[in-house]
C-alpha positions in Angstrom: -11.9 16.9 23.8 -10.5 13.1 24.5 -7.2 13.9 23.0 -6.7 16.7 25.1 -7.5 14.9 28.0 -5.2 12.0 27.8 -2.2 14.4 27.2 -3.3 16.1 30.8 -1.3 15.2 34.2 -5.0 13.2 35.1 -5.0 10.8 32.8 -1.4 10.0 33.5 -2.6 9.7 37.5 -5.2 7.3 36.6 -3.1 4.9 34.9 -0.7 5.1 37.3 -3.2 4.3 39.9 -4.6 1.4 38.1 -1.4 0.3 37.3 -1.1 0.0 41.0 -4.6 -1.8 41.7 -4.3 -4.2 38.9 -2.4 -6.6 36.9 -3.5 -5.4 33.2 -5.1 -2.3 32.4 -6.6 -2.4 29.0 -7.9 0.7 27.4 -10.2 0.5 24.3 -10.4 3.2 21.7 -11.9 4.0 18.2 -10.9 2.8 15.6 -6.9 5.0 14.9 -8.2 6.1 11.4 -11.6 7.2 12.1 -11.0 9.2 15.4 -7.8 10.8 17.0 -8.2 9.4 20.6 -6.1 6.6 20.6 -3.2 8.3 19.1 -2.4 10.6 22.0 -2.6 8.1 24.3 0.3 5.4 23.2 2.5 7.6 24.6 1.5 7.2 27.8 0.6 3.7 27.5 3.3 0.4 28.2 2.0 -1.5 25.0 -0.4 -0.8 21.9 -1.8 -3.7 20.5 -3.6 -2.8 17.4 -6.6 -5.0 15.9 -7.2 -5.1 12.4 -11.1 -6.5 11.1 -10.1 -9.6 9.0 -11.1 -9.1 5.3 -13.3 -6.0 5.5 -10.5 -3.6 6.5 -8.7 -2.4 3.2 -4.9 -3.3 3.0 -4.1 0.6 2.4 -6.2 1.3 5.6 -4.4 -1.3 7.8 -1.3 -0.1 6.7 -1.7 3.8 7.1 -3.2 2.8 10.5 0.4 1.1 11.2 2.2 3.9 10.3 0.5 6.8 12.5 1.0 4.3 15.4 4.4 3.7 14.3 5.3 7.8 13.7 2.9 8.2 17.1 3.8 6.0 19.3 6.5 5.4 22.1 5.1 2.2 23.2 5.6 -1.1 21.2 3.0 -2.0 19.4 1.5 -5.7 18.2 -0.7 -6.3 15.2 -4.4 -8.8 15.7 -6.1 -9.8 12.5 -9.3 -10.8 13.9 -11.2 -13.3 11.8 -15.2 -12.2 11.5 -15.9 -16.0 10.6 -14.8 -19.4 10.7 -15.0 -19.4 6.5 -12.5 -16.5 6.3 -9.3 -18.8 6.9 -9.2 -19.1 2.9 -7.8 -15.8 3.0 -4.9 -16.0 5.1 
């Protein structure tokens, strides 16, 4: 399974290596409170950034999201409220 994986020696090794080859390595997961993935691997990770769908994400959702990151994580973490359209600044 994914989570397994990233807690293995190999996935270490490949961020390592990219770390080397590259500036930024950015890894994209699932969404935290829909699929485990991306919780085993922010503690492997320098930095979490975590992106929250402007207006259709439910407050309780964002913030349980925030706390198993927070509880999760070793790495800070950032939070992104992306706007899905230009009309939705009225809720900010």
């Amino acid at each position: 399974s994914p989570p397994d994986l990233f807690r293995t020696g190999r996935m270490s090794s490949f961020l390592a290596a990219a770390r080397e080859k590259y500036d930024l390595v950015l890894i994209d997961t699932p969404p935290v409170m829909v699929v485990s993935d991306a919780l085993p691997l922010t503690t492997i990770v320098d930095k979490t950034i975590h992106v929250i769908r402007w207006v259709s994400t439910r407050r309780e959702v964002a913030r349980a999201a925030r706390v198993s990151l927070a509880n999760s994580s070793s790495a800070p973490f950032d939070h992104i409220r992306r706007r899905r359209r230009a009309g939705a600044r009225r809720h900010a």
